[in-house]
C-alpha positions in Angstrom: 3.1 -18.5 46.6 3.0 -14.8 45.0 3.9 -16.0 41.7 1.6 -18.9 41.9 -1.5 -16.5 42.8 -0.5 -14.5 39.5 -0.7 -17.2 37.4 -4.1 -18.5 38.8 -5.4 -14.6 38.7 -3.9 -13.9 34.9 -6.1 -17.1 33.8 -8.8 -15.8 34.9 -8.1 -12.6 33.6 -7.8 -14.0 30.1 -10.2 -16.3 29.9 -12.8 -12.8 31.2 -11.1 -11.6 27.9 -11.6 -14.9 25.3 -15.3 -15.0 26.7 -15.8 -11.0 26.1 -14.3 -11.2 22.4 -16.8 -14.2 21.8 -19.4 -12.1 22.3 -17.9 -9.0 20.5 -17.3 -6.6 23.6 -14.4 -5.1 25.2 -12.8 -5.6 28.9 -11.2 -3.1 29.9 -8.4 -2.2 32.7 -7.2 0.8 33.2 -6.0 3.0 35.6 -9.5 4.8 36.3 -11.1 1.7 36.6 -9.4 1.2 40.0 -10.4 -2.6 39.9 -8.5 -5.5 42.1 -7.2 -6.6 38.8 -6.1 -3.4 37.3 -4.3 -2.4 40.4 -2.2 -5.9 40.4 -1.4 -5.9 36.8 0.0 -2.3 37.0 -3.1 -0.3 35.4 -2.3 -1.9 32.0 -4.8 -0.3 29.7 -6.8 -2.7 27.0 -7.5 -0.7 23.9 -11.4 -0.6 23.1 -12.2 -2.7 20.2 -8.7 -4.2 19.7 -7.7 -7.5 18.9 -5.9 -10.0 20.6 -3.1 -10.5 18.5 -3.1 -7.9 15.7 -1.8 -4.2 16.3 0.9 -2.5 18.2 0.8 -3.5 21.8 3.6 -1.4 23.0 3.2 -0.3 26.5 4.0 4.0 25.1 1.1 3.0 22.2 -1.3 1.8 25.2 -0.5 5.0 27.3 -1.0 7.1 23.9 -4.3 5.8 23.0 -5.2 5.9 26.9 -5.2 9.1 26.8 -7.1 9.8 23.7 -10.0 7.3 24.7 -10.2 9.1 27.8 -9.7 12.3 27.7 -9.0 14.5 25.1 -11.4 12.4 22.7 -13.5 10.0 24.5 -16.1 8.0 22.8 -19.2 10.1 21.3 -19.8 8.8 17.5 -22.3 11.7 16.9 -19.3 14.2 17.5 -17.2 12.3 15.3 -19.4 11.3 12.6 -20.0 15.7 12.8 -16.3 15.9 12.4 -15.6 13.9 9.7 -19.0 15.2 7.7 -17.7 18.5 8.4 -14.1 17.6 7.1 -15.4 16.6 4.1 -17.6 20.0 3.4 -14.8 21.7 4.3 -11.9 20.0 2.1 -14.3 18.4 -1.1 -15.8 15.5 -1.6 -14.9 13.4 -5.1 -17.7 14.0 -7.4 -18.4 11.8 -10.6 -17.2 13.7 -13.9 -19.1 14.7 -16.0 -17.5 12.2 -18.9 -18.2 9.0 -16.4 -21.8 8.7 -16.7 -23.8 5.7 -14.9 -27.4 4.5 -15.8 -27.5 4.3 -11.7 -26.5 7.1 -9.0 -23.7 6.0 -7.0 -25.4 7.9 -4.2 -28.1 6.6 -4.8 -27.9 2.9 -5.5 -31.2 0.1 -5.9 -31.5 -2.2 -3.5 -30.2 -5.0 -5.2 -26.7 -4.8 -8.0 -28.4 -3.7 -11.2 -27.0 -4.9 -14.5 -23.9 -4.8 -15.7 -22.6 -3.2 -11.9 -20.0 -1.8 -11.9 -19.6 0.2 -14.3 -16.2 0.5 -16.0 -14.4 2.3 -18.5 -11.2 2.1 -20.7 -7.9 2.7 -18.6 -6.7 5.3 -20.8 -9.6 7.3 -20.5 -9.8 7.1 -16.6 -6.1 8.1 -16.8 -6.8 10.7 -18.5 -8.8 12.3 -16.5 -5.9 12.1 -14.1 -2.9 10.9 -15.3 -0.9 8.9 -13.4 2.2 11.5 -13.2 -0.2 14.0 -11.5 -0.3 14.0 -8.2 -2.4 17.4 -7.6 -5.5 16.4 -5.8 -8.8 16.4 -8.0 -12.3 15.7 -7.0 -14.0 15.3 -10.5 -13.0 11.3 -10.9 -14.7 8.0 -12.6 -16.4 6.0 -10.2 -18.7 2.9 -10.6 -18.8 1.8 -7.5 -22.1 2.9 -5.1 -21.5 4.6 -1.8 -24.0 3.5 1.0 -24.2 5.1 4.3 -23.5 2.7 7.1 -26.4 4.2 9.3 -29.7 4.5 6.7 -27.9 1.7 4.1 -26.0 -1.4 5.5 -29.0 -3.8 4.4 -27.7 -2.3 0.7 -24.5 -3.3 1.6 -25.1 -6.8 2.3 -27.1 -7.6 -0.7 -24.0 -6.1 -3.0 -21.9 -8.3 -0.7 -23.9 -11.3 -1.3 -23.2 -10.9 -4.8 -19.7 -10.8 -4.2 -19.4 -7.1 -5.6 -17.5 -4.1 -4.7 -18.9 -1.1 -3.1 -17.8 1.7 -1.1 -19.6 2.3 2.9 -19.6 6.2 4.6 -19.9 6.8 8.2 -19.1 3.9 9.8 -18.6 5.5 13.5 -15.9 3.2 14.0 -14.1 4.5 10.9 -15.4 8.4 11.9 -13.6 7.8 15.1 -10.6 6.4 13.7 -10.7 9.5 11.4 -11.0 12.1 14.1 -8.1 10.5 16.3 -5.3 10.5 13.2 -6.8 14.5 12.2 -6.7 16.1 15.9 -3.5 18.4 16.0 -0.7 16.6 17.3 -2.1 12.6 17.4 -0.1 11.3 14.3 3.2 13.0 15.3 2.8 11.2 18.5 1.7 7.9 17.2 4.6 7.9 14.4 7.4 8.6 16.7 6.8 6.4 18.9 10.1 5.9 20.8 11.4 8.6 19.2 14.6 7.0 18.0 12.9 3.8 16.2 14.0 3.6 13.0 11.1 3.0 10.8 11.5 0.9 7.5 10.7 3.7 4.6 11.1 3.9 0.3 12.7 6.4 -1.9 11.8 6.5 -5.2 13.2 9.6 -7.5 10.2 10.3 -8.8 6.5 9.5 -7.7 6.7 5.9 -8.9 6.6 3.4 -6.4 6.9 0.1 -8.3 6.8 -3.6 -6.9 9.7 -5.3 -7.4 11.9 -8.2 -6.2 15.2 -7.9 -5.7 16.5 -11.1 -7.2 20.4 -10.4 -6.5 22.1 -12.7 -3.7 22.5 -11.3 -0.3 26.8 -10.0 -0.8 25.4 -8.3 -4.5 22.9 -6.3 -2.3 25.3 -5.3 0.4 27.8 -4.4 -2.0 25.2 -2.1 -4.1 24.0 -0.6 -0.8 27.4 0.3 0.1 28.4 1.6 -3.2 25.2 3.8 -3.1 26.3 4.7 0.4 30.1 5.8 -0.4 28.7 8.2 -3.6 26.0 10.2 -1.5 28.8 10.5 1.1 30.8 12.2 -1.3 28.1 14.7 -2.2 26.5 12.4 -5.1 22.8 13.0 -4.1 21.4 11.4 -7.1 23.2 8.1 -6.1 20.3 6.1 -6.8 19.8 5.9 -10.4 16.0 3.6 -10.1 15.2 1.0 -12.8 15.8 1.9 -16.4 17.3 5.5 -15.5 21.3 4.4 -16.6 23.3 7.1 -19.0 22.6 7.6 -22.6 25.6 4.7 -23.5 23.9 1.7 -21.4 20.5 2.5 -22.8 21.6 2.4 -26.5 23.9 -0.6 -26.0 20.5 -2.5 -24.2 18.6 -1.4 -27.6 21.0 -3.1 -29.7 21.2 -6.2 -27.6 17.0 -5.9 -27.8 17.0 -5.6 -31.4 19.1 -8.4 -32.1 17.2 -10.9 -29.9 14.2 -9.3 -32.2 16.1 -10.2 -34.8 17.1 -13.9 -34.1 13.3 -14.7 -33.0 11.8 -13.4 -36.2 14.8 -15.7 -38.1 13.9 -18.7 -36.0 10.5 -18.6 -36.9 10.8 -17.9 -40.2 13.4 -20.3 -40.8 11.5 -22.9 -38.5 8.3 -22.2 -40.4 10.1 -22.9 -43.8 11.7 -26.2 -42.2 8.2 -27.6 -41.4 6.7 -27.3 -45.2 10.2 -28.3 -46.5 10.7 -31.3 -43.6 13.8 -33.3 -46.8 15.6 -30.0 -47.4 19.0 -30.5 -45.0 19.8 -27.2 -45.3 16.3 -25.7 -44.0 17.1 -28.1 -41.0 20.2 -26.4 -40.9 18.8 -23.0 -40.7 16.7 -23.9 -38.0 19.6 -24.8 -35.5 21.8 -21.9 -36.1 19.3 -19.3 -36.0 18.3 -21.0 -32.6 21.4 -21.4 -31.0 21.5 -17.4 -31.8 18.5 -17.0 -30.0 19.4 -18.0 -27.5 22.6 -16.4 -27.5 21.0 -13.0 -27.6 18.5 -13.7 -25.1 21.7 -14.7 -23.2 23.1 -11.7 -23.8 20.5 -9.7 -23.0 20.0 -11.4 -19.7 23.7 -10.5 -19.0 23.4 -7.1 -19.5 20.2 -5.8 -17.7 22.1 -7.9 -14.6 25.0 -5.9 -14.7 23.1 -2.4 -15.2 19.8 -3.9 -13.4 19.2 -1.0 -10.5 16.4 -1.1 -8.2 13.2 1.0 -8.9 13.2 2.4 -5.2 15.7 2.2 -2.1 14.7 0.8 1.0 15.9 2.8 4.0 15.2 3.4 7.9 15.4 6.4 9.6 13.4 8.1 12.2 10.0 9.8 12.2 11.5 13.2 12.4 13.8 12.9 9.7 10.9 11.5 7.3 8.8 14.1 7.6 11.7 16.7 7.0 11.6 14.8 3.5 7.3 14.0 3.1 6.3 17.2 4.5 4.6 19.1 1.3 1.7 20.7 1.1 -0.9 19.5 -1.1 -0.3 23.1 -3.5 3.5 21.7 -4.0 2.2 18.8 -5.5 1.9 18.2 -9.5 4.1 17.1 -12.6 
């Protein structure tokens, strides 16, 4: 039967595929291939390079990329590797400052890790240099890690990989092409809409933290908070969303006070439990002991009770569609800064 001689022709289809991945190539059918198989799958196109079941294998991402591999930007690595060289020119590459000296040139690393590789330095001075609250781009930046170029320097590579160290590869033509696909005018509006009316899982933060966090609050506490979050920006309160550690002036010095008594009641337990241990026939030491610990835990109690009720999330998690994040993300870079 019909469907029978599918079946017997998608085997074979996929097992052309499982032997062409073991040897680290690509099949592909497409609609310019015109093959017997193409034509009875309807022309479905196999993305160069892609793996079996990792990525997006939407049917409008197939057609997108379709189109890209074969004709607006078809596979030449000396054009792209061009491209991306010339990006870099053209925009700045990150040079070491001139505070984060190595004994070795990052550009220009020995064959084999040297001694003491990689260099670090203390966080506060790296930060420094670029503090976290800054988000204007710099190039001058602390870097200990050596760049080696994929053509002239992968047997580098391997050696620092070998040791199990870090290092950092340029113009890999797989990467260059990657590049020049997401930079060509248009690609990345195309490839984030997608279906134009997906709504897309996104974060807002009010300022440029994004901290990880895990919402420990039951399922019905969530809801409720979402909904009360909802009800206030529908009634023109934009600023809804307090994030973590941003109540008014009244919660934070009523969390204070519950801090500095559970400061407090630990220094008294210790002191008291301290005494207690040299003094182990004095009843009243023993004494001491158990009250100032059952205050202890009182105010850690306490305390616990309190950042619960005024405990808000450091970001919000929303959906909404391409279009409508961008209205929101797109800033150029000279808006940036504190």
């Amino acid at each position: 039967s019909g469907g029978r001689r599918r079946d017997i022709f998608k085997e074979f289809e996929k097992k052309l595929q499982e032997d062409s991945a073991a040897k680290e190539q690509t099949y592909e059918y497409n609609t310019d291939s015109g093959g017997f198989f193409s034509r009875l799958r309807g022309s479905k196109y196999i993305i160069p390079e892609s793996l079996k079941r990792i990525g997006n294998k939407d049917a409008w991402y197939a057609a997108l990329r379709q189109q890209y591999d074969t004709a607006i930007l078809p596979k030449d690595d000396e054009r792209s590797l061009k491209f991306v060289q010339e990006s870099r020119a053209r925009n700045g590459a990150y040079n070491q400052a001139a505070a984060a000296q190595t004994p070795y040139d990052i550009h220009n690393c020995p064959e084999y890790p040297p001694e003491g590789y990689p260099i670090q330095w203390p966080i506060l001075e790296v930060t420094k240099n670029w503090p976290t609250n800054d988000a204007t781009p710099r190039h001058e930046i602390y870097q200990g890690l050596c760049v080696f170029d994929y053509r002239t320097e992968l047997h580098k590579a391997d050696n620092y990989r070998h040791a199990e160290l870090p290092f950092v590869v340029r113009d890999d033509p797989a990467a260059a092409r990657t590049a020049e696909r997401w930079m060509h005018p248009g690609y990345l509006d195309k490839l984030l809409m997608g279906q134009e009316d997906i709504q897309r899982r996104t974060e807002y933060s009010p300022n440029n933290h994004f901290m990880y966090w895990v919402d420990k609050r039951s399922r019905s506490e969530r809801q409720r908070a979402a909904k009360k979050v909802r009800e206030a920006k529908r009634h023109g309160n934009d600023d809804a969303h307090g994030g973590f550690g941003r109540g008014d002036q009244e919660e934070f010095v009523s969390a204070m006070h519950l801090l500095d008594n559970l400061h407090e009641a630990r220094d008294r337990f210790e002191k008291a439990k301290e005494y207690a241990h040299k003094h182990q026939d004095d009843d009243e030491a023993q004494k001491e002991v158990r009250k100032w610990d059952e205050r202890l835990n009182a105010a850690k109690k306490a305390k616990l009770e309190e950042e619960r009720k005024n405990w808000k999330p450091p970001t919000e998690n929303l959906r909404m569609t391409y279009l409508e994040w961008l209205e929101h993300a797109n800033v150029t870079d000279d808006k940036l800064g504190p």
